[in-house]
C-alpha positions as CSV (number, residue, x, y, z in Angstrom):
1,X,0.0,0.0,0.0
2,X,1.0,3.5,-0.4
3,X,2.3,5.5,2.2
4,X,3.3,9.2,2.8
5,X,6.7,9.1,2.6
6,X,6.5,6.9,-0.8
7,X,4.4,10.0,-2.1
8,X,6.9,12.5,-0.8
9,X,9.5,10.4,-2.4
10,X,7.3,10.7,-5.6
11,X,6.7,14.4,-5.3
12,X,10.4,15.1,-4.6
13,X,11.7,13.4,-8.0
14,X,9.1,15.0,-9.8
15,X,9.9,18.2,-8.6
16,X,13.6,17.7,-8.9
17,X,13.3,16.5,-12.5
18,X,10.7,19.4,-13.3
19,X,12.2,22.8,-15.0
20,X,13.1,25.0,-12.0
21,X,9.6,27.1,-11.2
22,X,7.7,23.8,-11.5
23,X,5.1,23.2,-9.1
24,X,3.7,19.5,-8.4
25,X,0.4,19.1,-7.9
26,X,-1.0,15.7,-5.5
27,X,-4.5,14.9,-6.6
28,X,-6.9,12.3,-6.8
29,X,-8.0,10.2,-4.2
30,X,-4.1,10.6,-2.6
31,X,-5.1,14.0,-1.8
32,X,-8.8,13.2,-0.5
33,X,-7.6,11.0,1.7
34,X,-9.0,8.5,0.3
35,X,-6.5,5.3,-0.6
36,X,-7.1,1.9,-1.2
37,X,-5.0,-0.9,-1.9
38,X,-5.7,-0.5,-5.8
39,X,-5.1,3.3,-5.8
40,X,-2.5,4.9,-7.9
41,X,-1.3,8.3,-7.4
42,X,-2.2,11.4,-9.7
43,X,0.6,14.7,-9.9
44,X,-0.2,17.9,-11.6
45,X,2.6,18.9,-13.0
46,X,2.9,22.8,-14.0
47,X,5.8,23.9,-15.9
48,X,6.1,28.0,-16.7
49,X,6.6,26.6,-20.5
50,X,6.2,23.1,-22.2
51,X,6.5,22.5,-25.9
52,X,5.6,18.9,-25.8
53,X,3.2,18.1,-22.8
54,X,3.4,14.5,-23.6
55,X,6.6,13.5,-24.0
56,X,7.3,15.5,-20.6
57,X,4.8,13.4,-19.2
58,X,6.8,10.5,-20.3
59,X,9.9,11.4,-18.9
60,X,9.1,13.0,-15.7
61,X,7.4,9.3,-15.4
62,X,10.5,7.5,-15.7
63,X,12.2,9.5,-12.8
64,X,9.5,7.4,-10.7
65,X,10.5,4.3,-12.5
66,X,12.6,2.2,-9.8
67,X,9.5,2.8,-6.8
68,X,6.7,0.2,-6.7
69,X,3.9,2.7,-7.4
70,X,1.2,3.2,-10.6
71,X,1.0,6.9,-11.1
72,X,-0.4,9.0,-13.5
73,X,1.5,12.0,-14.3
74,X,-0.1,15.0,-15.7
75,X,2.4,17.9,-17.7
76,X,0.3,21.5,-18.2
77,X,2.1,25.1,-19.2
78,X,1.1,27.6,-16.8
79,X,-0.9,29.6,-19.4
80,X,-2.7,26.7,-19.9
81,X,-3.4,26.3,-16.1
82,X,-4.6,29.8,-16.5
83,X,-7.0,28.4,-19.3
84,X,-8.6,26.0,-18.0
85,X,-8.5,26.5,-14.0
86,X,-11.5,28.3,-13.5
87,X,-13.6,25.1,-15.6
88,X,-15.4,23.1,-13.8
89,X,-15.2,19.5,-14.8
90,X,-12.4,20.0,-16.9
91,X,-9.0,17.8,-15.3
92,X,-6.9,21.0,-14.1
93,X,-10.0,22.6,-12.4
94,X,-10.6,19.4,-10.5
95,X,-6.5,18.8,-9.5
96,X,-6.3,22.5,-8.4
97,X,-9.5,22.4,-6.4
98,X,-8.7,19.5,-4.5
99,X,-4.9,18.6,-4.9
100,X,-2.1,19.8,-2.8
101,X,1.1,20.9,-3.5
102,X,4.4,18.9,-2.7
103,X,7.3,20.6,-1.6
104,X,10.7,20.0,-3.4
């Protein structure tokens, strides 16, 4: 099962591997509190620029690579942030409403 410090762990690679000004977003059930056995963890990651969202995905995943954990890992420019924050149902609305931030 997860735990907290696996996630910190998790958090701190991303955020170490991120372009400096990144933030990482927890989300998901992680950040509700609400874990089970089959959860995986969801990150938010906001870069202030990001050409190719999904192949930044892809390699801020593999930093996780060697921890026993399924995560999804999300990669959004900050203008797009600004986009799409402030619309409900949309995935960045819903990280930033109930995720929390992870410290580097």
């Amino acid at each position: 099962m997860l735990d907290d410090a696996l996630i910190e762990e998790a958090g701190r690679r991303l955020s170490e591997a991120a372009p400096p000004s990144s933030r990482v977003i927890l989300f998901g059930s992680a950040a509700r509190g609400e874990l089970t056995r089959d959860s995986d963890l969801d990150f938010l990651v906001i870069e202030p620029e990001v050409e190719n969202p999904a192949l930044e995905s892809v390699r801020l995943r593999r930093v996780l690579g060697d921890l026993v954990l399924a995560a999804d890992v999300i990669v959004a420019s900050e203008h797009r942030v600004k986009e799409w924050r402030d619309v409900r149902g949309s995935l960045i609305h819903a990280a930033l409403a109930e995720g929390r931030e992870l410290a580097a």
